[in-house]
N, C-alpha and C positions, 0 to 999 in steps of 0.2 A: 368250695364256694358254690352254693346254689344259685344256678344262672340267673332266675325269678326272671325269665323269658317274658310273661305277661306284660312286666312294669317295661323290659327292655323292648318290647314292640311299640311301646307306646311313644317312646322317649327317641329310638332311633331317626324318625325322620326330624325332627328336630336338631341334631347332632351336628355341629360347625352352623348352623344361621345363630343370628345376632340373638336372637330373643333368649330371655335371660331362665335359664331351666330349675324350678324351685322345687325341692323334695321334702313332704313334711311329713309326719307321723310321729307316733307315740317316741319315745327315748326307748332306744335300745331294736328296733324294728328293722333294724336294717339297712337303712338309708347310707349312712358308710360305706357299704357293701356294695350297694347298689353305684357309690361313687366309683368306687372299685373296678365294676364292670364297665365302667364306660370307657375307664382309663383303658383294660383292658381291648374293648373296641376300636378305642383311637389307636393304639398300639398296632392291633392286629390291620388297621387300615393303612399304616404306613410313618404315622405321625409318630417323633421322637418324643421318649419322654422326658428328653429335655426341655421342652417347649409348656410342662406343667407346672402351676407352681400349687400346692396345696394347704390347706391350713385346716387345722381341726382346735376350734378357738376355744373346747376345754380342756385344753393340755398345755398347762402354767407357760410352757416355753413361748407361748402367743401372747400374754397375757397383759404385754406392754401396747399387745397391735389394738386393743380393743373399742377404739375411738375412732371414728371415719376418717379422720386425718392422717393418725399413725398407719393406717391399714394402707391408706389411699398412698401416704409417701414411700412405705415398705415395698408396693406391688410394682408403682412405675418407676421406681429405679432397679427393682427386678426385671420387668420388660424392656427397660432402653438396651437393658444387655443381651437380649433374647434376640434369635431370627426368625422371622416367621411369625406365625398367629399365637397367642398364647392363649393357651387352655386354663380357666383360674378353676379351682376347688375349693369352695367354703363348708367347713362342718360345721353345723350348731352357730349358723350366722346371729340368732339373735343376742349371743354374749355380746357386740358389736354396737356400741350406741351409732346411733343414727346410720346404721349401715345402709341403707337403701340412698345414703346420698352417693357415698363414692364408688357402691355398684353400678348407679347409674350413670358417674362417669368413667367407668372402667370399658363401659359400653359405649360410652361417645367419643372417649380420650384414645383406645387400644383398638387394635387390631387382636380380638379374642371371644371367646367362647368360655363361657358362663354356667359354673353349675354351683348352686349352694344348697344346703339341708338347713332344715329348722323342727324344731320341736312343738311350734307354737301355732294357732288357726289363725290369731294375731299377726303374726307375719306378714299379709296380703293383704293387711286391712289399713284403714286411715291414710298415716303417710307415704305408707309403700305405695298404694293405689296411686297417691299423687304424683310421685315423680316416677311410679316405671308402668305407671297406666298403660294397658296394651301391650306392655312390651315383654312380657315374660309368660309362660306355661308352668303351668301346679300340676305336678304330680303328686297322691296322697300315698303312704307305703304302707302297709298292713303287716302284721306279723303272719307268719307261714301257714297259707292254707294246708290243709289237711293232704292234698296232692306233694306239696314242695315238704312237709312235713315226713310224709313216708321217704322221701328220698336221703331223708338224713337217718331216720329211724332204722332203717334195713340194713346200713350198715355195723350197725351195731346190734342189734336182733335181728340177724339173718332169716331165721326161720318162723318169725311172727306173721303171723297171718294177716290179711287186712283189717281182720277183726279186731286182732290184737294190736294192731297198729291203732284201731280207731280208738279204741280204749284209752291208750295212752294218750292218746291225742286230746281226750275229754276229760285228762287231769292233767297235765303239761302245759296244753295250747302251743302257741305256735312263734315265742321266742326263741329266734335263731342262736342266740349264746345256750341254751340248753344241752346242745348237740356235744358239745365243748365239754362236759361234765357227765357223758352218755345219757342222759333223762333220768341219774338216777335221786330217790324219791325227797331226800332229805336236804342236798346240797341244791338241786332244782327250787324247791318252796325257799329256800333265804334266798337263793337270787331273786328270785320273783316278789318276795317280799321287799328286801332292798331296791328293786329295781321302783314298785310302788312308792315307797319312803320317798325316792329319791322324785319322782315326777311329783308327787304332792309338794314336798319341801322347795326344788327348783324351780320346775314349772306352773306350781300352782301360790303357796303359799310367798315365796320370795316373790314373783312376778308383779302378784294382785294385793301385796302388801298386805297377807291377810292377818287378820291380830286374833281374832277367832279360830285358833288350829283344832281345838277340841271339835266345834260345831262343823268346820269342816269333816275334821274324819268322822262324825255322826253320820252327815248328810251322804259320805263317799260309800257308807257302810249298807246304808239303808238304801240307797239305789242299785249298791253289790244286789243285795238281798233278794230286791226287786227285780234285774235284769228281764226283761221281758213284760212286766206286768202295766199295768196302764196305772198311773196317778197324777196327782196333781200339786202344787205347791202348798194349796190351801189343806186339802189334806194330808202333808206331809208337816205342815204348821202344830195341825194338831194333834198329830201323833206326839212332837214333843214338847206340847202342853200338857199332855199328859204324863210325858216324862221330867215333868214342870221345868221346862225349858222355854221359852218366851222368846219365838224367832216369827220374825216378819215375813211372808209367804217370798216378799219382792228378795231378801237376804238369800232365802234358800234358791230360789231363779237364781240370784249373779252366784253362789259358790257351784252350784249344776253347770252353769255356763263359763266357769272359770276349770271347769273339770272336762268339759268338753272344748275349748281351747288348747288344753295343753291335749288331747287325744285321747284322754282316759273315758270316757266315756262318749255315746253319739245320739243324739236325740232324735225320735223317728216319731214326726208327726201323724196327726189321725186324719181322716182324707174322706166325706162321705161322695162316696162312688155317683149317687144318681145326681146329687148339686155339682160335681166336680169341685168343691171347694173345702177350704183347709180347715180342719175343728181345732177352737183354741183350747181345748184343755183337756186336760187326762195325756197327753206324750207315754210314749214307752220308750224305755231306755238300756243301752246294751254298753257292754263294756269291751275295752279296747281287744283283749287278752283274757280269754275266760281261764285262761292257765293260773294269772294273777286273781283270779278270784277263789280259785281253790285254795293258794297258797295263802291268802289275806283273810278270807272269810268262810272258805271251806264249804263243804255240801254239795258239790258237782253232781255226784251220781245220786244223791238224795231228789234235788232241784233237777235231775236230767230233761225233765221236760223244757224247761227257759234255757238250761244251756245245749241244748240242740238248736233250739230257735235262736240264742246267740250266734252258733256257729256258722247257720246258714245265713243271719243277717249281713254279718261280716265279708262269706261267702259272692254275696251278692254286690255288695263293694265294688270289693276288689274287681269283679267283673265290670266295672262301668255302670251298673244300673243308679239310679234314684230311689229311695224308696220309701212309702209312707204305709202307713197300716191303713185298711181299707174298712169304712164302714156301710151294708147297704142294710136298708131298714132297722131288726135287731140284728143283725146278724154281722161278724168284724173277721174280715182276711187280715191272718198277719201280714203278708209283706204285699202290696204292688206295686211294680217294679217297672219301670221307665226307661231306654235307652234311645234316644232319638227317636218316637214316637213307637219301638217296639215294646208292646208290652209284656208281662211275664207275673202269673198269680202265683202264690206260695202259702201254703196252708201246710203249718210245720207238727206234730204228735210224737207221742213217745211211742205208743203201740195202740194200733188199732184191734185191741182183744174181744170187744164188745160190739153187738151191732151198732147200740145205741150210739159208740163211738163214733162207729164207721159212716150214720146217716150225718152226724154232726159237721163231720169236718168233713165229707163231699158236698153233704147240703150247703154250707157257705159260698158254694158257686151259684145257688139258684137259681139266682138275679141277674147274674151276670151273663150277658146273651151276645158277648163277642167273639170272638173266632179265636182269639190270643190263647197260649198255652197255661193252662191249670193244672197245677201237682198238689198232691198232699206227698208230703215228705214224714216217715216214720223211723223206726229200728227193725220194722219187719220185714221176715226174708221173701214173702212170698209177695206176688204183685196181685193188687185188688184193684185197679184201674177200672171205674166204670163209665158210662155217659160221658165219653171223650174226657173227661177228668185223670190225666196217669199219675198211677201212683209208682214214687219209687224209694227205695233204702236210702237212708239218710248219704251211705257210704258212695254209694253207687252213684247218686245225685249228684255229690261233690265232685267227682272223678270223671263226670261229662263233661265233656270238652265243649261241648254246645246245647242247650236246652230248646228246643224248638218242638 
């Protein structure tokens, strides 16, 4: 088991208070695991793991508890038998109709500590909000940065290089069940493709009660395609006008938005730098797992350029930042990035070969005349850092522990 130390610094002080600990991300990401590690932590701090009770509610054996009430009646005549505090584990809480009601009396009723996973952005929205208002922390789980990656990788390619590790990395991605199957090329893509099917089917198309499965997997294919690029609904309308398809811009918005609910995709607004304020149209959009993109819709290393700048979008996530793409005059920063009022620019390249490249993507700092750190991130080995601008290796970027 990979520690994922990141998620576990975040989560530890939280650990025994009331407030109710939720972990969401794509299916298949990890979040299990990360159940896993706590148990382990509570363990290693003294606590019995008698005192746990667990449930993972897609495994049929549960499948009577699915109702707030069966769940609510199951757990408290588990703890009247219990001594001590009890530790509850919910997996995949939204199979659970109205479950935000008797988690929030397991929290007023019990003497316990609280961890559930969900697949869903929905989760913490509408009802939940209203009865556990305040009372709970969101952790979001991301599949395997490229760090936590090499550490499953080298076991099994001992002697790959980081290069060769990064490679792999940029047709795999960073699904932890992959490691399980050594990364090897043909069993990996039908995971990855089923693993797809499966979040379209459960998460998206069951969920949102969609009747249009075709136009979804249009819409799912054509944002694949896109990863990175900036469009908009209206122009995505008419793209399949012309594939004489006849879909309402507002149609393609809620399946985008029913695609980024369940985590398959993230929307990264455009941001003009000298108004400070958000621009409504053109979004660019990245996918959860660019592993799943090679295995679905293929061209990683063709596309290399959007899936670098996927990986460091992601990269950036996972790190706690915010991020929107930046616009100042003509000129558009992929990512700026937010974390409690630190900031952090990111101007992402495949190879700066040309000059004309190299004025391009430093020049988009121009304008910007703040002290904050500016990179251009490439595949090249050598460092062309100018005018306080650093440049560094896509590889080498990732594997900083700190960017400052």
């Amino acid at each position: 088991m990979v520690k994922r130390e990141l998620y576990m610094k975040r989560i530890r002080p939280f650990i025994g208070s009331d407030l109710i600990k939720v972990m969401t991300g794509i299916r298949r990401c990890g979040k299990s695991v990360m159940l896993e590690l706590i148990k382990q932590e509570l363990t290693e701090s003294g606590i019995s793991p008698s005192q746990f009770i667990s449930i993972n509610f897609e495994d049929m054996r549960y499948s009577h508890l699915q109702t707030a009430e069966a769940l609510y009646d199951e757990i408290t005549k588990k703890a009247a038998d219990m001594e001590g505090k009890v530790y509850l584990f919910f997996d995949e809480i939204q199979e659970v109709k109205d479950w935000e009601k008797c988690v929030n009396s397991f929290r007023v009723t019990l003497d316990c500590d609280i961890y559930i996973t969900g697949s869903n952005a929905k989760l913490l929205s509408g009802e939940l909000a209203t009865h556990l208002g305040g009372r709970y922390v969101e952790f979001v789980i991301y599949p395997f940065s490229f760090a936590e990656f090499i550490e499953l990788y080298r076991p099994i390619a001992p002697d790959a290089s980081v290069q060769k590790c990064f490679q792999q990395y940029l047709l795999s991605g960073g699904m932890p069940y992959l490691a399980n199957i050594r990364y090897a090329d043909e069993p990996s893509k039908q995971y990855l493709h089923d693993l797809f099917n499966s979040v379209q089917l459960k998460d998206i198309v069951k969920r949102n009660k969609i009747r249009d499965v075709d136009l979804l997997e249009r819409i799912s294919a054509y944002v694949m395609a896109n990863v990175g690029n900036t469009f908009s609904a209206t122009s995505l309308a008419k793209f399949f006008k012309r594939e004489h398809r006849a879909v309402a811009p507002e149609t393609i918005l809620n399946y985008i938005k029913y695609c980024c609910d369940a985590y398959l995709f993230y929307q990264v607004k455009r941001e003009d730098l000298p108004g400070k304020q958000i621009l409504a149209t053109n979004e660019k959009y990245f996918i959860a797992d660019h592993g799943i993109r090679e295995a679905v819709f293929g061209g990683n290393t063709r596309d290399i350029n959007l899936i670098l700048e996927n990986i460091v979008y992601l990269e950036l996530l996972r790190r706690g930042y915010k991020v929107t793409a930046g616009r100042t005059g003509n000129k558009e920063i992929d990512f700026v990035c937010d974390k409690r009022g630190e900031k952090l620019y990111v101007q992402v390249a495949y190879l700066l070969a040309l000059e004309e490249t190299i004025a391009r993507e430093f020049g988009v700092y121009d304008n910007i005349r703040d002290n904050f750190p500016k990179y251009v991130i490439s595949l090249d080995e050598f460092d062309m850092s100018r005018n306080g601008i650093k440049h560094r290796n896509i590889r080498d970027f990732l594997l900083m522990e700190e960017w400052n």
